[in-house]
N, C-alpha and C positions, 0 to 999 in steps of 0.2 A: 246428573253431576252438576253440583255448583262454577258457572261459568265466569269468567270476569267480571261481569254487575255484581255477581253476588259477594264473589270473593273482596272487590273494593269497598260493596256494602257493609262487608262486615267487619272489615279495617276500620271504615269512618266509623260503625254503631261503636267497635270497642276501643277504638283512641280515649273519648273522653273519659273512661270511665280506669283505665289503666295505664294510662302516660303519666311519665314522672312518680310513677307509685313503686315502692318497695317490693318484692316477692319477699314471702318470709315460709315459703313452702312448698312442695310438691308430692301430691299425690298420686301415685301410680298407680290402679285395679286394675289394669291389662297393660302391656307393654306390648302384646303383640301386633301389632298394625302392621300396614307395610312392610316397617323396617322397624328391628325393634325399637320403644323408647329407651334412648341411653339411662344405665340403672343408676347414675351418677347425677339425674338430672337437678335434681334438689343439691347436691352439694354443690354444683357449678352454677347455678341459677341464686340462690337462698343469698339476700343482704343486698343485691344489684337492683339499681333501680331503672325501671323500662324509659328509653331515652327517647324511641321513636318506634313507630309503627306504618311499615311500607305493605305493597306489593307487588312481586315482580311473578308476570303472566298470573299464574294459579297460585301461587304460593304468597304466605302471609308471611313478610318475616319482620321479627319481634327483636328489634337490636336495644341491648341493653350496654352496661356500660362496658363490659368486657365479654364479648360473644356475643350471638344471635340466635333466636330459635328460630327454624325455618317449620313453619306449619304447611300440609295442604289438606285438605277435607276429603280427597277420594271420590267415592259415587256416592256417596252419602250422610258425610260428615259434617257438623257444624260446630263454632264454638260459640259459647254465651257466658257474657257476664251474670253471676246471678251468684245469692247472699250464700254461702258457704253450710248452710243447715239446710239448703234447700233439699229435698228427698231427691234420692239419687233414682235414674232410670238405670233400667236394665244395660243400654251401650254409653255409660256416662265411662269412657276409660280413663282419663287424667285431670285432677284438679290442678292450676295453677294459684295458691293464694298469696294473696296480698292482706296488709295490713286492717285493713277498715271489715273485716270478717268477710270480704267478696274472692269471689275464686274466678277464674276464667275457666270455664269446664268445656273439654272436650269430648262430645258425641258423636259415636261413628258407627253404625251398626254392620257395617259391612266388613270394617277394617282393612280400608284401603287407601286409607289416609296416611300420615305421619306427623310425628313432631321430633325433629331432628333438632342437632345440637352442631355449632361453629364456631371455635375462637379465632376464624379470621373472614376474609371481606367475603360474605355470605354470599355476593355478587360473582364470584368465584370458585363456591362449591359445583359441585358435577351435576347436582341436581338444576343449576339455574346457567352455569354458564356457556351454554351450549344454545339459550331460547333466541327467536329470533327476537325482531323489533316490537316493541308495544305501539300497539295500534291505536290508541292517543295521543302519542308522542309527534314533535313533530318531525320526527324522521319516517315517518310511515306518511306516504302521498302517492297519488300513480307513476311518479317516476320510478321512486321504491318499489313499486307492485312489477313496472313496464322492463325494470335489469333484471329481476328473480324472474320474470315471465319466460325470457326470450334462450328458445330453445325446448322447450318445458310442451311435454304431450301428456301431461296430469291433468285430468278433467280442473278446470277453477273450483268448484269447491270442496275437491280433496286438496286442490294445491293451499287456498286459505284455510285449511284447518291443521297443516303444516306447521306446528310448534315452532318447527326451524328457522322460520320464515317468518311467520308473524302471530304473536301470543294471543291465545285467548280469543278468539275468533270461533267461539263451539257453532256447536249444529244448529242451533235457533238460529244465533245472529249471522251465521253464514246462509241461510235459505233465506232470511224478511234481505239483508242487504242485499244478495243477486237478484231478489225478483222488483227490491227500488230503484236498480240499475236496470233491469229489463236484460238481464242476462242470463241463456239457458244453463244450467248447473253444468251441462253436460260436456262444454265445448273445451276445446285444447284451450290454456290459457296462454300458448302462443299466438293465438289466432282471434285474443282481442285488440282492439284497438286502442290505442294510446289513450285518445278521449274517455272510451268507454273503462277503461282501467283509472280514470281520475276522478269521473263519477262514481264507480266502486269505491274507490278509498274514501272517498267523502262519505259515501254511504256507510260504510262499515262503523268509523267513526259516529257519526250520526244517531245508527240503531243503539249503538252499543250506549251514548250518555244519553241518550233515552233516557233507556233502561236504566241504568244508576240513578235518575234521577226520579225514576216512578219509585226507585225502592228508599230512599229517602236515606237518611243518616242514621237512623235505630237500628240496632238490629231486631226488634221487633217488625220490620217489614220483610229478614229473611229466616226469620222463624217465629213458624205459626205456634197455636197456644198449645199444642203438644209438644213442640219441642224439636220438631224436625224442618229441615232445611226443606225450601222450594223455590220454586222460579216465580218472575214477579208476577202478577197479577198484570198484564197489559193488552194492550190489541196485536195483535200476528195477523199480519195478510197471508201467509201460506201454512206457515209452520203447525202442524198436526187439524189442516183443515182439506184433508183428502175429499174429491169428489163435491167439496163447496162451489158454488159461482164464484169464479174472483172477481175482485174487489174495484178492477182497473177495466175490465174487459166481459164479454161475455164468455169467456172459456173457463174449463172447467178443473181444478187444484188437482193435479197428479202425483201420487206417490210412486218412487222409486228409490233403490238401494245403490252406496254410494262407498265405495270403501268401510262397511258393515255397518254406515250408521241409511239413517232413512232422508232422502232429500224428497222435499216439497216446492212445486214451481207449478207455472201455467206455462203451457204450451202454446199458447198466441200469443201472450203479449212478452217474452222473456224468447229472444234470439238469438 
């Protein structure tokens, strides 16, 4: 699934290419995704010109002069600017175009994505206003980690990958920040310590503009020459390096299951 890098990555590749620009169109070949695409979308979208392009946690949303489309990509969706003749794939389900013959096309082979519609403060639909804190922001530090913690018998990194709580934190950047903190995935997040929840928040932050920053501002760095979405190309100290030496220690990368996704740590040097 495209995780916060990707999702901001693909904000920055497609700002410059569609801010300030006209829609003068909408193509529909599947609406079914998620949630259907509103069958209205071209009449409510057609003549507005795109004013800004944010992200809040997973979601892309595309606020124009009166409304917003709130995008998210699913387990396997992307979108790309690209020339309006270009041959269509097989999961190309909605063109957005604009004046200059370029479409914003979305790709989702799984359809588990969507492209929603809002004529009010997008920041308030049900889909976004429930998320917890973005974990760049500066309201995200370990004191913020150290009130959500206190009480709290959720292993740490099901509790960071709590939407509720703090955005965008998936499973990669949740396994490399606990094992830069030297923290076991496993332990009550009651039961860490203030410090060690200040180095987490620094760390989290940390991995994550990394990663934004290996993926660069094109979206040609979050989609490869077929056309499909992936994760960047970088170094992982744990993350899907089962049974490696790690990197810090002579112990050895253990896989285990964690609220149904897979965690990766060493067992000596992460307490």
């Amino acid at each position: 699934m495209p995780e916060l890098p990707e999702v901001e990555t693909t904000c920055n590749g497609i700002r410059p290419h569609i801010q300030n620009k006209v829609i003068v169109g909408v193509h529909i070949r599947n609406p079914s995704l998620r949630w259907p695409v509103p069958a209205d979308l071209e009449e409510l979208t057609k003549g507005q010109k795109v004013k800004q392009i944010s992200r809040r946690g997973k979601y892309i949303v595309i606020g124009l002069q009166e409304g917003s489309l709130i995008i998210h990509l699913g387990m396997s969706g992307g979108i790309r600017v690209v020339n309006k003749h270009l041959e269509l794939k097989k999961h190309d389900h909605v063109d957005i175009e604009f004046a200059n013959e370029t479409v914003l096309r979305y790709h989702d082979p799984r359809r588990f994505g969507c492209i929603l519609w809002t004529d009010e403060d997008p920041q308030q639909h049900k889909l976004l206003i429930k998320l917890g804190v973005e974990p760049l922001s500066d309201a995200f530090h370990g004191e913020f980690l150290f009130e959500k913690a206190k009480g709290k018998t959720r292993a740490v990194k099901v509790f960071l990958m709590d939407s509720h709580i703090v955005v965008g934190v998936g499973n990669i950047y949740a396994n490399e920040a606990l094992f830069m903190s030297g923290i076991d995935p496993q332990i009550a997040v009651k039961d860490i310590s203030h410090a060690q929840l200040d180095l987490l928040a620094d760390n989290i932050k940390a991995v994550l503009e990394k990663a934004i920053e290996s993926g660069g501002t094109t979206l040609r760095d979050f989609i490869n020459s077929e056309g499909k979405p992936g994760y960047f190309q970088q170094q992982l100290n744990v993350y899907g390096r089962t049974g490696e030496k790690c990197v810090r220690c002579d112990g050895t990368i253990k896989q285990i299951r964690q609220g149904q996704r897979s965690t990766f740590y060493c067992p000596e040097c992460q307490r």
